[in-house]
C-alpha positions in Angstrom: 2.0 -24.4 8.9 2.2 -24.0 5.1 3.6 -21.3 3.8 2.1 -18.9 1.1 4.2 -16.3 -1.3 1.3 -13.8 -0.1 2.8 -14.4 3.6 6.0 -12.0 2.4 4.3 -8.9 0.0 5.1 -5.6 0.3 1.2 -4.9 1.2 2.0 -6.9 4.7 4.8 -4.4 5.3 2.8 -1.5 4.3 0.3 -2.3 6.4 2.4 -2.9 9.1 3.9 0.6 8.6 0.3 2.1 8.3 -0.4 1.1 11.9 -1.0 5.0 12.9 -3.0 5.5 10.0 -5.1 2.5 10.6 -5.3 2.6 14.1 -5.3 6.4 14.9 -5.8 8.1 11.6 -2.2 9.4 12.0 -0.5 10.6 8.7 2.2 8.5 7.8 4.6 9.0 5.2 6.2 5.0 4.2 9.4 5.0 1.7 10.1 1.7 0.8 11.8 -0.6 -2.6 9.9 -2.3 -5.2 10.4 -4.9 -7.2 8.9 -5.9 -10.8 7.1 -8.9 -8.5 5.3 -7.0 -6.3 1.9 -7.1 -7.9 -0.8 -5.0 -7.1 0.9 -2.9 -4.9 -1.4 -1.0 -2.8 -4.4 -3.8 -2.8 -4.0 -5.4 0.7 -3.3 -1.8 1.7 -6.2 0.0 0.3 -8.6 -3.2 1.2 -7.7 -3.2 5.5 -8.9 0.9 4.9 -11.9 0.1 3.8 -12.3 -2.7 5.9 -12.0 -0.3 8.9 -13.4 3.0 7.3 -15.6 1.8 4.5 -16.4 4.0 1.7 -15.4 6.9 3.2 -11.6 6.2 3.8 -9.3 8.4 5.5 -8.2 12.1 4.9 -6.4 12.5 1.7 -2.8 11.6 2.0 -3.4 10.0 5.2 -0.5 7.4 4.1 1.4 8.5 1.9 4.0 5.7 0.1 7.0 6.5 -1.8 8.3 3.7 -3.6 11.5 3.3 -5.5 12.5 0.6 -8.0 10.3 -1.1 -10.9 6.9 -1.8 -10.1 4.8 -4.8 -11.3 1.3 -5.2 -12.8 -1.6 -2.8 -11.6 0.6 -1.0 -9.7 -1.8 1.1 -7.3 -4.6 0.2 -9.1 -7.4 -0.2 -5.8 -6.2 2.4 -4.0 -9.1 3.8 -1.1 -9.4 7.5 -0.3 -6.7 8.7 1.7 -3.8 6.6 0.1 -1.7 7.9 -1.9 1.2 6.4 -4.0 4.4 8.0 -5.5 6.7 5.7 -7.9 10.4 6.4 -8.5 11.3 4.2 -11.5 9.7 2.4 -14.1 6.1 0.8 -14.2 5.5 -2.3 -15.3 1.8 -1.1 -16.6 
């Protein structure tokens, strides 16, 4: 099996700790680091909501993600309807 650098984002983990969210449309609240590498933060995320919910998305702050650290490029940029993102730190843009 190859491996790919997308096989270790944070999006897996956020996903992974949206589980109630996605599964149940349990609020969850999600504090994790960030790094200047984690591009797009929120994409993969925001992409499995619609996937499941479409356009319509979840309740607003559904998930909620607390990040600390310096983020990279397009930092929460896709976000879907009921995700919401908080950065401690500094943005890359």
């Amino acid at each position: 099996r190859q491996k790919h650098p997308i096989d270790d984002v944070l999006d897996r983990k956020l996903i992974e700790l949206a589980k109630p969210a996605l599964d149940a449309k349990q609020a969850v609240t999600i504090e994790l680091p960030i790094r200047n590498v984690d591009r797009s933060a929120g994409a993969m995320l925001s992409g499995e909501v619609a996937k499941r919910f479409k356009h319509k998305g979840l309740r607003e702050d559904t998930i909620q993600v607390k990040l600390t650290g310096t983020a990279g490029q397009s930092f929460g940029a896709f976000l879907a309807r009921g995700v919401s993102f908080e950065l401690v730190g500094a943005g890359n843009d």
